[in-house]
N, C-alpha and C positions, 0 to 999 in steps of 0.2 A: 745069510746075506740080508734079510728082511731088518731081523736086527741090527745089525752096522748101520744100515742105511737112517734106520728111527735114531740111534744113538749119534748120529752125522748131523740129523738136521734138529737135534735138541742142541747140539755144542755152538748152532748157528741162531738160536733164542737171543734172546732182548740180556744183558748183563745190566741193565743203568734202565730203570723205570723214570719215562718221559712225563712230569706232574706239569708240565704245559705253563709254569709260572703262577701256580695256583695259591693264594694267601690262606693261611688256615685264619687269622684273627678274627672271621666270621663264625668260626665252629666252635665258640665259648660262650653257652647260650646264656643269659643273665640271667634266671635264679641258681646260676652254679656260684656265682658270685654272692649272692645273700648266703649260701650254704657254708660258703669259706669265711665269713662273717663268724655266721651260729657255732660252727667248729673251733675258732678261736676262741670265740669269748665261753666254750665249755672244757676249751684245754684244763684249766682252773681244778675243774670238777672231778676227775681225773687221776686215777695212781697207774693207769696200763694204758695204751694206745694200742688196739690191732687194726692194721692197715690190711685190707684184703685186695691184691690184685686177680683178675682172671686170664692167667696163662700166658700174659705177656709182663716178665719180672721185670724190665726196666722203662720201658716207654711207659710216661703218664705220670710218673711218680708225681706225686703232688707236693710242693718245697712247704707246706704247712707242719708235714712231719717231719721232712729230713730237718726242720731249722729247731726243732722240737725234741728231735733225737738223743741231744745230751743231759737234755732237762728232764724228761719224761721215759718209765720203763716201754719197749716198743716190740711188738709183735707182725711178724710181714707172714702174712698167709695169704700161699700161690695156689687158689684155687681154680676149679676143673683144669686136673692134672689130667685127666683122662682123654683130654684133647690135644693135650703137648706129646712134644718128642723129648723124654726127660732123659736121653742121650747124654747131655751136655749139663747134667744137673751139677757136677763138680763143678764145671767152669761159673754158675749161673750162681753157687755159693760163695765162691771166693772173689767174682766181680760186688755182690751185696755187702760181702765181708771189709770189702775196700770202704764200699761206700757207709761205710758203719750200722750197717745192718748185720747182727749175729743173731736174732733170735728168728729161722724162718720155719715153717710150715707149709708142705707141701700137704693139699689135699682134694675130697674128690665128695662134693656135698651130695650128689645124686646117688653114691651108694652110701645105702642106711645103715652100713656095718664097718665103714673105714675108717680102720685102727689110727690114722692120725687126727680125724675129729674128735676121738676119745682122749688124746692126749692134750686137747685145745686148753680147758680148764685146767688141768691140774698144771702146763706149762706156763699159765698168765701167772697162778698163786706162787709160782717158782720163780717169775721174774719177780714179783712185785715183794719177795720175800727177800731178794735180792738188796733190795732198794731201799730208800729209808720212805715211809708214808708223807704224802702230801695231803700240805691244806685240814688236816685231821689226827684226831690223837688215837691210838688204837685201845678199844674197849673189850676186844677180846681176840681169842687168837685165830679162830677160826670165821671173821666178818662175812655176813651174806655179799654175795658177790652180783653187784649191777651192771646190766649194758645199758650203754647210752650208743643208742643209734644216728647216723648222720647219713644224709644225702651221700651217693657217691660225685666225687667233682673233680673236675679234671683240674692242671694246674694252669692258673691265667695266663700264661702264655707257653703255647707248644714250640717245646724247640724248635722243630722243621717241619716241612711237611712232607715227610716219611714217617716220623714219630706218628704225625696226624692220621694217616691213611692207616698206620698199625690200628691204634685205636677205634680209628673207623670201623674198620674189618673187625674188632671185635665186640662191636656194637653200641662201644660206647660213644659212638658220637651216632648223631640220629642221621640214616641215610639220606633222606633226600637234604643235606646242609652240603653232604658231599657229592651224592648223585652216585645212583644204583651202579650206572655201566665204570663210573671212574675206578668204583670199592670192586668191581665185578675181574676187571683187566688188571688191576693190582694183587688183585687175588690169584689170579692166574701166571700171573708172571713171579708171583713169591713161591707157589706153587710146584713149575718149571724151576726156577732157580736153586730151591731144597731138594730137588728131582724127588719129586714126592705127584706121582703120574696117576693115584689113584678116579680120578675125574675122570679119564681113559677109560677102562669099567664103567664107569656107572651112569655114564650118558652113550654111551655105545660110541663114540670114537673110534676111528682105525688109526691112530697115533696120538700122540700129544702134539698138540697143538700152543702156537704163541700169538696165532688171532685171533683176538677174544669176540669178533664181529662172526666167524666161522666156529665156534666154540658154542655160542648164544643162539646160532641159527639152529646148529645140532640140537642142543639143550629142547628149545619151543618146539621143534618138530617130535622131539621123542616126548616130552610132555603133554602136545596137542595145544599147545599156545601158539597160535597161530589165529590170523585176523581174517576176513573176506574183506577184499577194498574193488571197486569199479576200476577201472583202466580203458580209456577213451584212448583207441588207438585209431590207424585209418580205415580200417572196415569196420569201424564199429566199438559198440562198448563190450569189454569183456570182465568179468570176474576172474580175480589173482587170490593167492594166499600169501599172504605174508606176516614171518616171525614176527613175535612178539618179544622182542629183544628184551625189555623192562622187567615181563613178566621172570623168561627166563634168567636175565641179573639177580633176578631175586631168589629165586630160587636156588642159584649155583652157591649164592651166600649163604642163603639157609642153611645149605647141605653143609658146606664149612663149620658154619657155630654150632651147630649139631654134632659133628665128629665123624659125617659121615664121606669126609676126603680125606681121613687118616690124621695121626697126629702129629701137629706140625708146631713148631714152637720160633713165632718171628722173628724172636728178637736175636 
């Protein structure tokens, strides 16, 4: 019974995340813009393009590559796997395959023995063997192979801002542009929505929850984030405690990019 009852009031959760008319055109901070600069003018230099996203394969894509995609050999490595739900990995190959990405790479940089970063190299000299050489005449057959490193940058303008809020959440956009508690309740409601309850556990809940103001209270009181404030009442002044809601935002994020509320995959 306890169960039905938990599974009754999840099916009565948030379906449609309230973004309150929020503009993202503020959260594209201006040296991403010099960086998209330095990246064009080194497309040139170039015979391989690897685009790395982290765990979310379609939000963010940056239109520097995809407009680059016909001209240039191209590598999409969807890195920390180990925080996705690769569930859906078929679907997530055949939606990139659309979008003319066929060469991707799934992988998992924090372990120092996973068999797809070994395949990183010898799959660039496969594409580009592919390909006829740019900008350069080939001197021999086996060329030292150079990275040219770039800024990661988002693309100048975010589709929406659900796009936005994904990215947030996964810390590419710098919190306080969005505000802890806005990333903190979006996280909680992507959460509930994938029914991925592991938060339940690990802040001691007796249900999942879709108030993230009762969520955050939990959170600070099991943490010990919690404030002492005066309170002038009519007999007098008293000492209160009260959560530290910011504290605990932050932390519930943490816990997220870390892996430690299971693997969930946004897009």
């Amino acid at each position: 019974m306890r169960l039905q009852q938990v599974l009754r009031n999840v099916d009565k959760f948030r379906t449609v995340f309230d973004f309150g008319g929020r503009d993202v055109a503020h959260w594209f901070p201006g040296h991403m813009a010099k960086g998209l600069r330095q990246m064009r003018a080194n497309l040139k230099k170039v015979d391989c393009i690897i685009e790395i996203h982290d765990h979310i394969p379609f939000s963010g894509r940056n239109p520097v590559f995809q407009d680059t995609l016909n001209v240039k050999p191209h590598l999409l490595i969807l890195n920390k796997m180990d925080l996705t739900d690769l569930s859906n990995k078929q679907r997530i190959l055949k939606t990139l395959e659309k979008n003319g990405v066929k060469n991707v790479l799934f992988t998992d940089c924090l372990k120092q023995r996973d068999d797809n970063i070994k395949k990183l190299v010898p799959m660039v000299m496969e594409i580009i063997e592919r390909h006829p050489r740019y900008n350069r005449e080939e001197v021999c057959e086996r060329p030292r192979m150079y990275l040219l490193d770039t800024p990661g940058v988002l693309p100048p303008k975010i589709e929406n801002v659900e796009t936005g809020m994904k990215l947030a959440l996964c810390g590419t956009i710098l919190d306080h542009l969005v505000g802890e508690d806005i990333i903190a309740d979006y996280l909680l409601y992507s959460l509930n929505r994938l029914r991925k309850f592991s938060y339940v556990e690990k802040y001691d809940l007796q249900e999942p929850s879709d108030d993230i103001q009762q969520v955050l209270k939990r959170i600070a009181v099991k943490l010990g984030k919690t404030q002492r404030v005066k309170a002038i009442t009519g007999v007098g002044n008293i000492t209160i405690m009260i959560p530290n809601y910011t504290a605990a935002a932050y932390d519930f994020i943490r816990a997220f990019r870390k892996g430690e509320l299971g693997q969930v995959m946004l897009d």
